[in-house]
C-alpha positions in Angstrom: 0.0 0.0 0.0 1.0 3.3 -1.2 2.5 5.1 2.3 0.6 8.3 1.2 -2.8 6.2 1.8 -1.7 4.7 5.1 -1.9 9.0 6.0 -5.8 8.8 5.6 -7.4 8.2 8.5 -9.5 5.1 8.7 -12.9 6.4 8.5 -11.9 8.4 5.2 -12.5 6.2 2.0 -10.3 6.2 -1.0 -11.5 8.2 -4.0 -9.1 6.6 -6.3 -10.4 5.5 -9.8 -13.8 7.6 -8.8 -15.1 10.7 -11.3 -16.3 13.9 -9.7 -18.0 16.0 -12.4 -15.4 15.9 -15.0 -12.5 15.1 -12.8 -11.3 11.4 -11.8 -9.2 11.2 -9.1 -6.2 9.1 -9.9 -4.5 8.8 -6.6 -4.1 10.4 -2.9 -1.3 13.4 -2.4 -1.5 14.1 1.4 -3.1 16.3 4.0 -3.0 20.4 4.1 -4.0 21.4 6.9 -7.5 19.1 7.6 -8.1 18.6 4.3 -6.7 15.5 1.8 -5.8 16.4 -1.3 -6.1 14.3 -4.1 -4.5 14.0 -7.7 -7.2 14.5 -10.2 -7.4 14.3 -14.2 -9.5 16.5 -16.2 -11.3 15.0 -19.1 -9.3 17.7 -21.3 -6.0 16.1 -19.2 -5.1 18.6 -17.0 -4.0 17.1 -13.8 -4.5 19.2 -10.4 -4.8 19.0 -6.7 -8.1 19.3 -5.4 -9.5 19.1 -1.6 -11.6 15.9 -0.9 -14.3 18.5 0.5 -14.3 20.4 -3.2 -14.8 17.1 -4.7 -17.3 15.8 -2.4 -19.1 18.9 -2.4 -19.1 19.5 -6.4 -17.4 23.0 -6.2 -14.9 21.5 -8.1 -16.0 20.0 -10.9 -13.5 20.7 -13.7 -10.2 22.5 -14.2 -11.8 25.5 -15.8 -11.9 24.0 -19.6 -15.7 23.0 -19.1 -18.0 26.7 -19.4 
């Protein structure tokens, strides 16, 4: 197991493989501050970081390429 994931806490599932909108989350980056942060590809390709709460949430949905 990636060491990153042994960082989440237990009660926090892994988003890996799962789409948000038009991101899918590829794999887990760490913690800033309370939030996880995970590595996400756009459909267009752009990877970013994005908070688990944005992705949860839907405020993120997309890097910006989807109007």
């Amino acid at each position: 197991m990636d060491s990153r994931l042994r960082e989440l806490r237990s009660d926090l599932k892994d988003l890996t493989g799962q789409v948000f909108g038009r991101w899918k989350v590829l794999s887990y980056s760490g913690k800033k501050g309370t939030n996880a942060y995970w590595l996400c590809q756009c459909l267009c390709g752009t990877q970013k970081l994005v908070s688990r709460p944005a992705l949860i949430s839907g405020r993120s949905s997309s890097c910006g390429c989807y109007k």
